[in-house]
PyMOL Python script that loads the backbone (N, CA, C, O; Angstrom):
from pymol import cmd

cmd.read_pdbstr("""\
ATOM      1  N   UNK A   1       0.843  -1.190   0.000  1.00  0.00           N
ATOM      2  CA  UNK A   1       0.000   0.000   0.000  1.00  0.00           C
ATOM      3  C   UNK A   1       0.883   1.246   0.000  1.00  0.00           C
ATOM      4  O   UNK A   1       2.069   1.305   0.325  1.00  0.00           O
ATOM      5  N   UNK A   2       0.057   2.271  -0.441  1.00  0.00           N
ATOM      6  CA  UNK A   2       1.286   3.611  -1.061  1.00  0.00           C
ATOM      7  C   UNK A   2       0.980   4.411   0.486  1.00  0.00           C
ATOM      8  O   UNK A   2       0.191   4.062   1.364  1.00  0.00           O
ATOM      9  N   UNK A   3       1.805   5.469   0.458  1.00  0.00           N
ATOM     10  CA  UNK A   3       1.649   6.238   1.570  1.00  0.00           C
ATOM     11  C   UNK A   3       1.315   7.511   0.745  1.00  0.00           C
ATOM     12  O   UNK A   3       2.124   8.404   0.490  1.00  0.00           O
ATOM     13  N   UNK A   4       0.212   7.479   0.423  1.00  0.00           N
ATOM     14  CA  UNK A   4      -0.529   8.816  -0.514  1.00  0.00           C
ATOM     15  C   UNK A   4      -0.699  10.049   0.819  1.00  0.00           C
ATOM     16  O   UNK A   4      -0.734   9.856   2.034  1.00  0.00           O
ATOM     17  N   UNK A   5      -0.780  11.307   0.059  1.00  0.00           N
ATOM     18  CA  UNK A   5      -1.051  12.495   0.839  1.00  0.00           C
ATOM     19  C   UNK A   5      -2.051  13.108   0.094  1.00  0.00           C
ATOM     20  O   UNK A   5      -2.015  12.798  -1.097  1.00  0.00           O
ATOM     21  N   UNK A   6      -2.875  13.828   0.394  1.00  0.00           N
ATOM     22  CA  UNK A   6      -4.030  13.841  -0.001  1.00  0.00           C
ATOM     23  C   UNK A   6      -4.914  15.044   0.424  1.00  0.00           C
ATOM     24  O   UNK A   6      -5.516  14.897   1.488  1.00  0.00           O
ATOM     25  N   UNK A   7      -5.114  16.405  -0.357  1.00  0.00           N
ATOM     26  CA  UNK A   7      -5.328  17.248   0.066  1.00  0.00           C
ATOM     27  C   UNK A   7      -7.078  17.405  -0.508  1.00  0.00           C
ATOM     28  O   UNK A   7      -7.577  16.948  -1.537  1.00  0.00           O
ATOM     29  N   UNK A   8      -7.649  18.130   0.468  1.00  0.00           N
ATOM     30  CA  UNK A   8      -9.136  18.483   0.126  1.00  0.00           C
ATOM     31  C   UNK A   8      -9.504  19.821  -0.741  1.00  0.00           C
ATOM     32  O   UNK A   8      -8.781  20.816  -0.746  1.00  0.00           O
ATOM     33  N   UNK A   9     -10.252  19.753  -1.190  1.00  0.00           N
ATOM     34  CA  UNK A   9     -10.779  20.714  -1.646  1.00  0.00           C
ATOM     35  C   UNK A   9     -12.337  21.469  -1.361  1.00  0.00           C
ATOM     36  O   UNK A   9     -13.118  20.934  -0.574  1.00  0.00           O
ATOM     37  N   UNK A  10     -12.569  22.288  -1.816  1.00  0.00           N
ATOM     38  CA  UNK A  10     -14.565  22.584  -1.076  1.00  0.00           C
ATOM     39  C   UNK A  10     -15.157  22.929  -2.466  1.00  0.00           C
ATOM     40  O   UNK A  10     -14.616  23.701  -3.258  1.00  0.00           O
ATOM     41  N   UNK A  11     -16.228  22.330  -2.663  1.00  0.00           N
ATOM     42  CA  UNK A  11     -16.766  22.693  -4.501  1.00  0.00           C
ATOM     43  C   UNK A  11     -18.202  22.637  -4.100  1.00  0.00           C
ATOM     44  O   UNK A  11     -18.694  21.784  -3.360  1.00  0.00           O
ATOM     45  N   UNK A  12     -18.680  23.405  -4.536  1.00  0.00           N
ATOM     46  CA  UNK A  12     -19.950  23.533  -5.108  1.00  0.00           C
ATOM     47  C   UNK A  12     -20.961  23.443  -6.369  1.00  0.00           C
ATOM     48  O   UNK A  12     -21.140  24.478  -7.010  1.00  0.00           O
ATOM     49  N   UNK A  13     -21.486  22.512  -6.675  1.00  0.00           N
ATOM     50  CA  UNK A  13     -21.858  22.325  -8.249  1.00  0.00           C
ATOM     51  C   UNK A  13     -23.450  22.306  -8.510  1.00  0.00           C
ATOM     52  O   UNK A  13     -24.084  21.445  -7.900  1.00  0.00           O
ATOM     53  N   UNK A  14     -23.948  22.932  -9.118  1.00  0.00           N
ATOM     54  CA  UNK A  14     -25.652  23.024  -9.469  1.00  0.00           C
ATOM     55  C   UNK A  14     -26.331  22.385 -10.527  1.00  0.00           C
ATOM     56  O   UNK A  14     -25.607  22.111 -11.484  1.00  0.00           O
ATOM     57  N   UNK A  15     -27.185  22.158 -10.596  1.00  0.00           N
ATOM     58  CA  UNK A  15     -28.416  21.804 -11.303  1.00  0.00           C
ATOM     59  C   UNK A  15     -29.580  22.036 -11.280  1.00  0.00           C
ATOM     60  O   UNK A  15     -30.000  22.245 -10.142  1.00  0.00           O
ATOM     61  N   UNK A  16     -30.761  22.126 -12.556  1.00  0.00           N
ATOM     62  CA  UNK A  16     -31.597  22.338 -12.464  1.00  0.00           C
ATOM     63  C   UNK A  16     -32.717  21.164 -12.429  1.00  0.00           C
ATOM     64  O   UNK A  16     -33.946  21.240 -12.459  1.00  0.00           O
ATOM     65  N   UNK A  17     -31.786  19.977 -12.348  1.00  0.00           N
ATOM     66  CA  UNK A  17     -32.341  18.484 -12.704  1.00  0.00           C
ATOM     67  C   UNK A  17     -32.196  17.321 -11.105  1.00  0.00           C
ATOM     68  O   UNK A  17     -33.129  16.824 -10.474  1.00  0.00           O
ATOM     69  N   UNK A  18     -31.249  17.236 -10.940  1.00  0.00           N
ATOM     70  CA  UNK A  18     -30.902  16.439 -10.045  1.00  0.00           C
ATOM     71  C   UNK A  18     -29.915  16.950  -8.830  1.00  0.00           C
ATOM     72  O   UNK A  18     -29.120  17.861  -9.059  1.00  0.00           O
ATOM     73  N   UNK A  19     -30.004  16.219  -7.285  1.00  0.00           N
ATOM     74  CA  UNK A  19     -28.793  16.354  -6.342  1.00  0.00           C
ATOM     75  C   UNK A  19     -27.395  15.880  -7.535  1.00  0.00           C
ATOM     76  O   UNK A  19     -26.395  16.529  -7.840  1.00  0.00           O
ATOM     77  N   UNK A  20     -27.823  14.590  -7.966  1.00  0.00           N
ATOM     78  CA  UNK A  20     -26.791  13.758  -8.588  1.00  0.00           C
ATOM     79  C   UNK A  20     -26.288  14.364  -9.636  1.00  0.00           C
ATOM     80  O   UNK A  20     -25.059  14.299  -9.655  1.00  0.00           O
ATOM     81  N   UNK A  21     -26.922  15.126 -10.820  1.00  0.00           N
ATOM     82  CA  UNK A  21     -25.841  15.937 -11.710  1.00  0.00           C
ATOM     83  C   UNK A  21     -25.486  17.056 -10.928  1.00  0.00           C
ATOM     84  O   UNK A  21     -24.390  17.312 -11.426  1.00  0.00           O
ATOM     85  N   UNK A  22     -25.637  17.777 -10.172  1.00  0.00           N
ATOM     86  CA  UNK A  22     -25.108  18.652  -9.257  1.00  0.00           C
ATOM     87  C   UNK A  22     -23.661  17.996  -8.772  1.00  0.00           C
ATOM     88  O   UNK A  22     -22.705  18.771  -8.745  1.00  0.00           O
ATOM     89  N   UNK A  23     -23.519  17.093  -8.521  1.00  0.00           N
ATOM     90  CA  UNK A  23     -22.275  16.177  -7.779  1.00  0.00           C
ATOM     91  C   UNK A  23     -21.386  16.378  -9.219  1.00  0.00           C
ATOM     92  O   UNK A  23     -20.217  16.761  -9.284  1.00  0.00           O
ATOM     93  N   UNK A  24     -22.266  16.014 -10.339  1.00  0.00           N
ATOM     94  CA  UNK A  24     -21.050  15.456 -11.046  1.00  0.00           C
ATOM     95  C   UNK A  24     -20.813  16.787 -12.101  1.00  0.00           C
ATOM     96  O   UNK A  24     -19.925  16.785 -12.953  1.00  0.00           O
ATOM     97  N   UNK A  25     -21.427  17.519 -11.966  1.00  0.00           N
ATOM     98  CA  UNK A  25     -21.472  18.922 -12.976  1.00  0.00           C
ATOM     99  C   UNK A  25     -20.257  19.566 -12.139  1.00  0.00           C
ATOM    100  O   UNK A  25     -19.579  20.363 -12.788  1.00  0.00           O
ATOM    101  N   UNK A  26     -19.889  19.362 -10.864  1.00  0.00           N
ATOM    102  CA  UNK A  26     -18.693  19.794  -9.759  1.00  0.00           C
ATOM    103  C   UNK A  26     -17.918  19.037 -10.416  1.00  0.00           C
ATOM    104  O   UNK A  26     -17.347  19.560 -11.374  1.00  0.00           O
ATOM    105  N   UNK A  27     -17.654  17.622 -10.132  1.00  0.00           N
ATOM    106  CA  UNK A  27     -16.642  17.429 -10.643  1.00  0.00           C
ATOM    107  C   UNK A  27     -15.981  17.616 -11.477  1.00  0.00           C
ATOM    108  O   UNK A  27     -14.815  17.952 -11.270  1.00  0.00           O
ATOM    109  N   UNK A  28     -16.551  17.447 -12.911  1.00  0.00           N
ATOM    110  CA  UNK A  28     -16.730  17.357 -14.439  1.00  0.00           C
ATOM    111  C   UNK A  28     -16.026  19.017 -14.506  1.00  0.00           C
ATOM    112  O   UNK A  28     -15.287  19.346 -15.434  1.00  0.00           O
ATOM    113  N   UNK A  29     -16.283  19.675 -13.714  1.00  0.00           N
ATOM    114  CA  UNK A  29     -15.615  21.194 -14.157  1.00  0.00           C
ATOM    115  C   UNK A  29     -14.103  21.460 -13.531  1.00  0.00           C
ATOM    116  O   UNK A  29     -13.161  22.147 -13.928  1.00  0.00           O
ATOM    117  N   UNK A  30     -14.307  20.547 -12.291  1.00  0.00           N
ATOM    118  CA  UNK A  30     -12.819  20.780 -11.181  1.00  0.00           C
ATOM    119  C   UNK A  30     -11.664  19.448 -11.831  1.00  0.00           C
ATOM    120  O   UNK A  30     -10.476  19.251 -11.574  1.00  0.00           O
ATOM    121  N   UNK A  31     -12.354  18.917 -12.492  1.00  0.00           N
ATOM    122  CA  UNK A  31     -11.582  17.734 -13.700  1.00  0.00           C
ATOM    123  C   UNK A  31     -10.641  18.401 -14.747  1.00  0.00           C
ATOM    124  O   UNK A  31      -9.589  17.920 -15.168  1.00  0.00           O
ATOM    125  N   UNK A  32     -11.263  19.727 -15.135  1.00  0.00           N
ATOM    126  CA  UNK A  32     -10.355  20.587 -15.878  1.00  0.00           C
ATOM    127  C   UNK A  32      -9.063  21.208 -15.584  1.00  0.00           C
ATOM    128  O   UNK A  32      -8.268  21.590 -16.442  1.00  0.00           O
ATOM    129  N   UNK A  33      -8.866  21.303 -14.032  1.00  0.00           N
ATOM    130  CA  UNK A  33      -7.452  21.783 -14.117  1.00  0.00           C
ATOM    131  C   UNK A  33      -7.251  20.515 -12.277  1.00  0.00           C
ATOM    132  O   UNK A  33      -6.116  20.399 -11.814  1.00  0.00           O
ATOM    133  N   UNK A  34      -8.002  20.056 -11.830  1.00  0.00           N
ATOM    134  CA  UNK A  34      -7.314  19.512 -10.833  1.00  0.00           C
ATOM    135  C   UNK A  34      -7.044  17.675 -11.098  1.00  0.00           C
ATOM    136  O   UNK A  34      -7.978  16.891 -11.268  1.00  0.00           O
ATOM    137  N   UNK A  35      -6.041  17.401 -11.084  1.00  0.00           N
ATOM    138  CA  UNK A  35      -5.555  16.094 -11.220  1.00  0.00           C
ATOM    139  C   UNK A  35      -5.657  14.899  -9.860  1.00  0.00           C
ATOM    140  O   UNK A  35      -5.145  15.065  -8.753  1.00  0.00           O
ATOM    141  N   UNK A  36      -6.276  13.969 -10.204  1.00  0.00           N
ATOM    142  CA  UNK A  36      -5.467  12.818  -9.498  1.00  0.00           C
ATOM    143  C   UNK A  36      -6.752  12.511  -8.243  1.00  0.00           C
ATOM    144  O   UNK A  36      -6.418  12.044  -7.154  1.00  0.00           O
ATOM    145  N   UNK A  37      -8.347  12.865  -8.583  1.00  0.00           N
ATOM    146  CA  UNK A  37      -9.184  12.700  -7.943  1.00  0.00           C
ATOM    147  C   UNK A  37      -9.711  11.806  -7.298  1.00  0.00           C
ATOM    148  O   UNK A  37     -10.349  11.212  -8.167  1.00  0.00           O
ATOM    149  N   UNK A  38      -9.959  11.085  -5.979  1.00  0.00           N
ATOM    150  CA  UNK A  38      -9.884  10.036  -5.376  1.00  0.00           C
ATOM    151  C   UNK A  38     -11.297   9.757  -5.240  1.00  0.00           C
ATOM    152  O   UNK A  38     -11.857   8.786  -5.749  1.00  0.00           O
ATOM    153  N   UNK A  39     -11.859  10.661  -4.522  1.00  0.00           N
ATOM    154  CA  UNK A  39     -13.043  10.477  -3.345  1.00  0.00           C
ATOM    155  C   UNK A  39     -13.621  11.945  -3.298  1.00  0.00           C
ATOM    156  O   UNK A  39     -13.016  13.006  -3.451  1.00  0.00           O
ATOM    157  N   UNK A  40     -15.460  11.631  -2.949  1.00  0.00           N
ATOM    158  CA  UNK A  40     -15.815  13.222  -2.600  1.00  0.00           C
ATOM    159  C   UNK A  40     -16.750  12.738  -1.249  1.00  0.00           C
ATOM    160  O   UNK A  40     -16.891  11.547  -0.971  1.00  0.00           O
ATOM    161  N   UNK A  41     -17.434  13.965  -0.368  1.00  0.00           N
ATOM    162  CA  UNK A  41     -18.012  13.747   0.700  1.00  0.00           C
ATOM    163  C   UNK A  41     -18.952  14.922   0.549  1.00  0.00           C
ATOM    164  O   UNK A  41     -18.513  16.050   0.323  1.00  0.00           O
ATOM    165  N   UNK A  42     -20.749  14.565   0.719  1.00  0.00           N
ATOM    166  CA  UNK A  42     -21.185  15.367   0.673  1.00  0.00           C
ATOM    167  C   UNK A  42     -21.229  16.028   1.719  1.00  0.00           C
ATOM    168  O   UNK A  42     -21.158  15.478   2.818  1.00  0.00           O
ATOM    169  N   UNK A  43     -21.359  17.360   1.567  1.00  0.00           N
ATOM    170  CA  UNK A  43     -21.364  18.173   2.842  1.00  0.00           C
ATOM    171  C   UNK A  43     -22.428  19.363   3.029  1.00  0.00           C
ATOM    172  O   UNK A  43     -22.501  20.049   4.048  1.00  0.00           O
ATOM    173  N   UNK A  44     -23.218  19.501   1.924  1.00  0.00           N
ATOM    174  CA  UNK A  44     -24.423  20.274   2.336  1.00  0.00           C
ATOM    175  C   UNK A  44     -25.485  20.219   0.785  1.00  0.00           C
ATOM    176  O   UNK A  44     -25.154  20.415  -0.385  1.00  0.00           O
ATOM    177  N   UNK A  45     -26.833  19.873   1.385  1.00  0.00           N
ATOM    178  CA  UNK A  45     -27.687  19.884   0.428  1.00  0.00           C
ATOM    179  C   UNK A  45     -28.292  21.184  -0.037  1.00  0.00           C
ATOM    180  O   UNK A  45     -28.880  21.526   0.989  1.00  0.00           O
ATOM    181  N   UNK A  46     -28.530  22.152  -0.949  1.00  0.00           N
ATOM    182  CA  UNK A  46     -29.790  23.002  -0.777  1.00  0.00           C
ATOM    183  C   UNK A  46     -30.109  23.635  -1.874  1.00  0.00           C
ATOM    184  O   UNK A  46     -29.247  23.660  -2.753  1.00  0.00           O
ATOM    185  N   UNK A  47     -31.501  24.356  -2.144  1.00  0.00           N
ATOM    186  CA  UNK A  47     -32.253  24.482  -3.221  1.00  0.00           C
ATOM    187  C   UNK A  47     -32.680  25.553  -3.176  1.00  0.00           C
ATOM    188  O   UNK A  47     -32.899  26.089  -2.090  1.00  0.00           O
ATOM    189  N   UNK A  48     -32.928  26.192  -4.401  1.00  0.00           N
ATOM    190  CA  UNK A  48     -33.765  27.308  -5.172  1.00  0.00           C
ATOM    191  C   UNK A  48     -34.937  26.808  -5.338  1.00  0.00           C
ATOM    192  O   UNK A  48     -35.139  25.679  -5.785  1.00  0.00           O
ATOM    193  N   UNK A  49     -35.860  27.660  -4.967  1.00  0.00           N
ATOM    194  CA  UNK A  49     -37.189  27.744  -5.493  1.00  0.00           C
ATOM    195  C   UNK A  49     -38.016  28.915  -6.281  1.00  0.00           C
ATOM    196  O   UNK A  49     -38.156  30.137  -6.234  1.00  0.00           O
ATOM    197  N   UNK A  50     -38.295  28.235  -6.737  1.00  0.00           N
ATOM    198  CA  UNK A  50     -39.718  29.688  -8.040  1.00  0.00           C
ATOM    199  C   UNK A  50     -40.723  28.428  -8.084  1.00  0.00           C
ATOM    200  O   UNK A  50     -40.853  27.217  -7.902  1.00  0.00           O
ATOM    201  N   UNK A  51     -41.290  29.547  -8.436  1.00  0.00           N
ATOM    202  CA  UNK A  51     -43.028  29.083  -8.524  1.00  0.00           C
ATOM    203  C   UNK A  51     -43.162  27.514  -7.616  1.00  0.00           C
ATOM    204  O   UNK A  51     -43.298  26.394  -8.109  1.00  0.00           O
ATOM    205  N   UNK A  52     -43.073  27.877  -6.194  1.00  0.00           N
ATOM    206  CA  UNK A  52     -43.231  26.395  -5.355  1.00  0.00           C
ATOM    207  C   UNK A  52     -42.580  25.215  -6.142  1.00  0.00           C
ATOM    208  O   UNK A  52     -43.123  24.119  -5.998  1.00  0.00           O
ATOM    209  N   UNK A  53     -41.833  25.269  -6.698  1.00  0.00           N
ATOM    210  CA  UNK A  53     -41.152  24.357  -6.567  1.00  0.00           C
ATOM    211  C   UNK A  53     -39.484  24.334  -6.903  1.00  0.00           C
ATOM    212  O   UNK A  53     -39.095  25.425  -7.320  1.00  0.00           O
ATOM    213  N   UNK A  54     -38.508  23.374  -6.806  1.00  0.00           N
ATOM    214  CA  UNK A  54     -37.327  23.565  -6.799  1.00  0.00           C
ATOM    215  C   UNK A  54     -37.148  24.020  -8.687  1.00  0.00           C
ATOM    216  O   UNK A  54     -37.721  23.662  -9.717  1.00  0.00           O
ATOM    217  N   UNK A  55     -36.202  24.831  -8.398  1.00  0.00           N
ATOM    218  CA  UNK A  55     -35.893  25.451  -9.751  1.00  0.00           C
ATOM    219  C   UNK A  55     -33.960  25.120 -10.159  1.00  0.00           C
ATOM    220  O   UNK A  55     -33.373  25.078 -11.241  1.00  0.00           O
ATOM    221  N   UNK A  56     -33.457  24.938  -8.700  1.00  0.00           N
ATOM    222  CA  UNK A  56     -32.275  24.497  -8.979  1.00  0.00           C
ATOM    223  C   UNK A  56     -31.568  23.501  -7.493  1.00  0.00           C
ATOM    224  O   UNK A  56     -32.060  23.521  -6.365  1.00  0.00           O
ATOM    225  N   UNK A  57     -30.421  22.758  -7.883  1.00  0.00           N
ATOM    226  CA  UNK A  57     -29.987  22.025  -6.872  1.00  0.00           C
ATOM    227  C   UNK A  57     -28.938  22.657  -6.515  1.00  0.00           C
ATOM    228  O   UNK A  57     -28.428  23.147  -7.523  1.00  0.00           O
ATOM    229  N   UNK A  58     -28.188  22.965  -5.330  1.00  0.00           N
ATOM    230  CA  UNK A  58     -26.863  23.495  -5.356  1.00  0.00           C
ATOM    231  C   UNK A  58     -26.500  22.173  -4.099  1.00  0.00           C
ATOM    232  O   UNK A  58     -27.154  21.980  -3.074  1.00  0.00           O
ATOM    233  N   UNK A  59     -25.391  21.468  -4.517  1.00  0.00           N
ATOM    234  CA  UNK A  59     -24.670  20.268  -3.441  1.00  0.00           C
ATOM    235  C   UNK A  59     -23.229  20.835  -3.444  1.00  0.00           C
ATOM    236  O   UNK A  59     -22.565  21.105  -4.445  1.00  0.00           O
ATOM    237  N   UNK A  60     -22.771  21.003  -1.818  1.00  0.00           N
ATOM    238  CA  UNK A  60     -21.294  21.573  -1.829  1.00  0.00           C
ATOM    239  C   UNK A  60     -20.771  20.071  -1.328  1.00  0.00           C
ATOM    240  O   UNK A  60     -21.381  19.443  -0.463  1.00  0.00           O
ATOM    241  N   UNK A  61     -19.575  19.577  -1.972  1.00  0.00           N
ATOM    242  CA  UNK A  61     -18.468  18.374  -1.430  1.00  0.00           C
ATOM    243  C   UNK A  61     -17.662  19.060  -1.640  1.00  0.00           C
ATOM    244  O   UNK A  61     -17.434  20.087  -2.279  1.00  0.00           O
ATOM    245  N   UNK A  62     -16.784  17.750  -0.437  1.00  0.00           N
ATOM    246  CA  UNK A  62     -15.685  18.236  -0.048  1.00  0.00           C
ATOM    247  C   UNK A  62     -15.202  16.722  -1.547  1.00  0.00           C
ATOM    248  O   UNK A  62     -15.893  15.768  -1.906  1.00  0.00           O
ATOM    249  N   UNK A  63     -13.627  17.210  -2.080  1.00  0.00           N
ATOM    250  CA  UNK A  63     -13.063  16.364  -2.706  1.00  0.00           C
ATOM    251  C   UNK A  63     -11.623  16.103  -2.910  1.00  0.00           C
ATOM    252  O   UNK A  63     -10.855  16.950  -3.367  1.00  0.00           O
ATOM    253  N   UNK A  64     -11.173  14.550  -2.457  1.00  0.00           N
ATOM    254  CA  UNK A  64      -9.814  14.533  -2.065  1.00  0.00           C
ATOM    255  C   UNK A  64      -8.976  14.206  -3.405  1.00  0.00           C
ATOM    256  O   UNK A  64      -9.453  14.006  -4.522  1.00  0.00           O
ATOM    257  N   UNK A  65      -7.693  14.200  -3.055  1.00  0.00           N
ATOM    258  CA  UNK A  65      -7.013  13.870  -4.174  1.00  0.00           C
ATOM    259  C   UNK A  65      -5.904  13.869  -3.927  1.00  0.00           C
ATOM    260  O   UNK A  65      -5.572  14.359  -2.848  1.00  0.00           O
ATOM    261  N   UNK A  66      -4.744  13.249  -4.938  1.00  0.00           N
ATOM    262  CA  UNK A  66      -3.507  12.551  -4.340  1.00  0.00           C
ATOM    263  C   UNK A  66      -2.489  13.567  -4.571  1.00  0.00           C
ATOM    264  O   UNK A  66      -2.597  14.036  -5.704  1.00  0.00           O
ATOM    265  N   UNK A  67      -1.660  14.004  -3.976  1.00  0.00           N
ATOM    266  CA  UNK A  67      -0.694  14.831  -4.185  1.00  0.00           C
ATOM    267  C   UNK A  67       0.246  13.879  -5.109  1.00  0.00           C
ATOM    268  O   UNK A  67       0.240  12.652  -5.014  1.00  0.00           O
ATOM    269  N   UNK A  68       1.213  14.762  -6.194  1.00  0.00           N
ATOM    270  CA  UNK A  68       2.182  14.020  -6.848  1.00  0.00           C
ATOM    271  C   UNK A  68       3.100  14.217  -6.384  1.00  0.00           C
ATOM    272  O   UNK A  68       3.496  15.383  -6.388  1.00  0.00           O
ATOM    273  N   UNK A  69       3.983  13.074  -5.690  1.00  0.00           N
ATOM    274  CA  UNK A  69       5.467  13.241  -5.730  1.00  0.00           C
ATOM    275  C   UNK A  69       6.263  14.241  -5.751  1.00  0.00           C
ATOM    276  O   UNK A  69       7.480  14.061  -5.783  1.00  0.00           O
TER     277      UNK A  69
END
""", "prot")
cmd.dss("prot")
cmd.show_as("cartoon", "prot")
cmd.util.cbc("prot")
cmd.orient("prot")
């Protein structure tokens, strides 16, 4: 087993569809310049509303990743 180091990050990602593309619309953007992504942890749910009902998702994770060498 490696002795990885592993620093966090805090992201926030939205949707107007799902918690779950919210998760991955975060990643999918922090994929563009951050390397070497392990693991995420959700850490807060919450929503927009218009006209009674949800109009958008906003999910903040936390997301780890491996430092290089």
């Amino acid at each position: 087993m490696e002795n990885n180091v592993y620093k966090l990050i805090e992201l926030t990602g939205t949707s107007p569809d799902s918690i779950e593309d919210a998760v991955n619309n975060a990643l999918k953007q922090a994929g563009k310049t951050v390397r070497n992504m392990r693991w995420f942890t959700v850490e807060e749910t919450r929503g927009a509303i218009h006209e009674n009902g949800v109009s958008q998702w906003q999910v903040t994770i936390k997301v780890g990743f491996t430092l290089e060498p």
